[in-house]
C-alpha positions in Angstrom: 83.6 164.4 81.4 86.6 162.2 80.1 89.2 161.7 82.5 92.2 159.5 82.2 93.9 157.6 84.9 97.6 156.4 85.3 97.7 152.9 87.3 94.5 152.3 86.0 94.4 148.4 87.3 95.2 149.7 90.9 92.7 148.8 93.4 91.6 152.1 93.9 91.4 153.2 90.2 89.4 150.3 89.7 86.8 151.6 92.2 87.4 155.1 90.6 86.5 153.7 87.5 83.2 152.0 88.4 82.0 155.2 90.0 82.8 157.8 87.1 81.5 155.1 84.6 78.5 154.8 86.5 77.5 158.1 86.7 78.6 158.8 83.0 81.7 159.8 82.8 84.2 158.8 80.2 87.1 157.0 81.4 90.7 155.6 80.2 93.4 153.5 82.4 96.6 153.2 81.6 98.0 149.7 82.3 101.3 148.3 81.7 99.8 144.5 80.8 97.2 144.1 78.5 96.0 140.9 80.7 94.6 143.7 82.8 92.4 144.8 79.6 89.5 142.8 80.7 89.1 144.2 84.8 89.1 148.0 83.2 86.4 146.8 80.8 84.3 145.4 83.4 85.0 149.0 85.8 83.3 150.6 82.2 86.6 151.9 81.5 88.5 152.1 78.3 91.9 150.1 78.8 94.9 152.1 77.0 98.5 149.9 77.2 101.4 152.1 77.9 104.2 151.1 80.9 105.0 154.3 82.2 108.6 153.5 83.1 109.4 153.6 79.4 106.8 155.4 77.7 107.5 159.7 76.4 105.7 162.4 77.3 104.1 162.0 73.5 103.2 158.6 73.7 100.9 159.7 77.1 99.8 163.3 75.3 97.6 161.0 72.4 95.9 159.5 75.0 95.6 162.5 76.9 93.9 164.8 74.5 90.3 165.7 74.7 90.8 164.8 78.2 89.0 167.0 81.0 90.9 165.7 83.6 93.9 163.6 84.7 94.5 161.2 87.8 97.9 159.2 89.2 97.0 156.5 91.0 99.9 154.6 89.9 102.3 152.8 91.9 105.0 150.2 91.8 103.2 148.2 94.1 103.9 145.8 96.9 106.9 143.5 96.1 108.7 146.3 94.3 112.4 147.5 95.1 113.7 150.9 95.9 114.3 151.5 92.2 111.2 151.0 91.1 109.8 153.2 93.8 111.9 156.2 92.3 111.0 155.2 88.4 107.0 154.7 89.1 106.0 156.2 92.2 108.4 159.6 91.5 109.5 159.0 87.6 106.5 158.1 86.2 104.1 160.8 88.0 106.6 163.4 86.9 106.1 162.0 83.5 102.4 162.0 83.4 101.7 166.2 84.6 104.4 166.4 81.9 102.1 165.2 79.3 98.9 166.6 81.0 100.2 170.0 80.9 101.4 169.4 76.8 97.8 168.2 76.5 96.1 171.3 77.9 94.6 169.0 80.6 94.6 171.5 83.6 92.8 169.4 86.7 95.1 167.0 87.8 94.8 164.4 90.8 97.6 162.9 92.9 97.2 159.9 94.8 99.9 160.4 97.7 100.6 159.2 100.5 101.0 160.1 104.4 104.4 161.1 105.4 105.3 162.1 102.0 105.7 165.6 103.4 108.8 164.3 105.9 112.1 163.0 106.2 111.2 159.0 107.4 111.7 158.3 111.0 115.0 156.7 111.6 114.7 152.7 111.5 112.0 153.1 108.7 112.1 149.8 106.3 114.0 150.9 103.6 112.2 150.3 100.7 109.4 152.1 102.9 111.5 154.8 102.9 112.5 154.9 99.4 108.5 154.7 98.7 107.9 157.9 100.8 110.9 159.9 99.4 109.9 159.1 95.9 106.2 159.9 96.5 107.3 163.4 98.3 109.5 164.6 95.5 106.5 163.3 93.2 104.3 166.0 95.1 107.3 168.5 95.5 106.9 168.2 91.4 103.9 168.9 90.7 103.3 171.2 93.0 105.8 173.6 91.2 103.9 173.7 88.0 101.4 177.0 87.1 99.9 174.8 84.0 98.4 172.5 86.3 94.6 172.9 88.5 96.1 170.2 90.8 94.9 168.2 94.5 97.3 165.7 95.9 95.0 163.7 98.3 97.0 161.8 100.9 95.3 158.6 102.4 96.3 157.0 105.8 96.9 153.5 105.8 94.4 151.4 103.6 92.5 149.7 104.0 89.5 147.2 102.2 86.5 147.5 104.4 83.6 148.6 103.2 83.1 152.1 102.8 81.3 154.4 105.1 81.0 157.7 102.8 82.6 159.3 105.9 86.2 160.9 106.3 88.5 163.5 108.0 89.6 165.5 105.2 91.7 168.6 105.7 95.4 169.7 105.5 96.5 168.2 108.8 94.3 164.8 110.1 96.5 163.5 112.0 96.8 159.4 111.7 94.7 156.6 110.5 92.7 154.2 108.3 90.7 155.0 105.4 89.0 152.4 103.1 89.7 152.1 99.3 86.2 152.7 98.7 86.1 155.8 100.6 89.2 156.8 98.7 87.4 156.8 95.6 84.6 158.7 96.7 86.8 161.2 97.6 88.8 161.1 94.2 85.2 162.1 92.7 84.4 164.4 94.6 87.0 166.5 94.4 86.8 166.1 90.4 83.5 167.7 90.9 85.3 170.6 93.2 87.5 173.2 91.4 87.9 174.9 94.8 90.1 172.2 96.0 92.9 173.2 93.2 96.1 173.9 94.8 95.7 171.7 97.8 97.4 169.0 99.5 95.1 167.2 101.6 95.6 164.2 103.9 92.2 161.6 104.3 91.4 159.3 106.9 87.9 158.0 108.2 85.6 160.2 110.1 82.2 161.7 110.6 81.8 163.7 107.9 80.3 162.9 104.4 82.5 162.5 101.9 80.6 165.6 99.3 80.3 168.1 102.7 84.1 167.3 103.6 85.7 167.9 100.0 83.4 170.9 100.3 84.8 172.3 103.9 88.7 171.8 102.0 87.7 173.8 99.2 86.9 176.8 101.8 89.8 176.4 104.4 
């Protein structure tokens, strides 16, 4: 399977990438630097250079095509103003299930976040906010399209423990952590799992392997 990813340098595309290359898969990140070249190649992942904030939808369809899959895991990252929240973690996802669908690449994965679905509670850090809002209408988007096979996966908060291959998975988990790794298994495993199109589904650390939990979602 080929499957491209937007954000690729992220730290959970990363461990994306060294699980789909390790099994086989073919895989391209999209990186705005090419200094990040060389931490894709060692993931086993082809590096393609194109910033999303000022890239068109056919500068992403030639990388896109023969692709069987597509996944955002961009973000503008910590450090990064409320402007750059809308352009990247809102603009630039918009952009990319643009060029997806105009590439015939139906499966599509979202990396979301919690509380994308609601207003932010009042006294919210702003930029916070702005993060939130931008990754909701993100979801709002590409929830709305017919051309897409997509699952928005919505981690709790983050976190870079070692994984445990165990989650809560489902469309209401209430709060929590969940480890990058575990993230990634997830991310897989729902590649594997048409079933899961057309679901939005938060993730936090639980009891339940990661394959039998992506399976349960798929049958809710």
């Amino acid at each position: 399977m080929r499957i491209v990813i937007a954000g690729g340098h992220g730290q959970i595309a990363l461990r994306l990438e060294r699980l789909l290359s390790a099994r086989g898969d073919e895989i391209a990140g999209v990186i705005r630097r090419p200094e990040q070249a060389g931490a894709l190649l060692a993931a086993g992942a082809e590096p393609v250079v194109c910033d999303l904030e000022s890239a068109s939808v056919a500068d992403l369809v030639k990388h896109l095509e023969s692709a069987d899959a597509a996944v955002f895991a961009a973000g503008a990252g910590p450090g990064s103003g409320i402007d750059r929240k809308d352009s990247v973690d809102r603009g630039a996802a918009s952009l990319f299930a643009d060029a997806a669908e105009a590439a015939g690449v139906r499966r599509f994965l979202v990396v979301s976040s919690m509380g994308a679905d609601r207003e932010p509670p009042e006294g919210t850090d702003p930029v916070f906010a702005a993060y939130l809002r931008a990754k909701g209408a993100a979801d709002a988007d590409v929830r709305a399209r017919a051309g897409l096979d997509w699952t928005i996966l919505r981690p709790g908060r983050l976190t870079d423990d070692a994984g445990t291959g165990r989650v809560a998975l489902g469309q209401s988990t209430g709060r929590g952590e969940v480890t990058r790794d575990d993230v990634a298994a997830v991310l897989v495993a729902l590649l594997d799992e048409p079933g899961t199109a057309g679901r939005t589904l938060e993730l936090i650390g639980g009891d339940t392997p990661v394959t039998e939990a992506v399976k349960a979602a798929a049958e809710e």
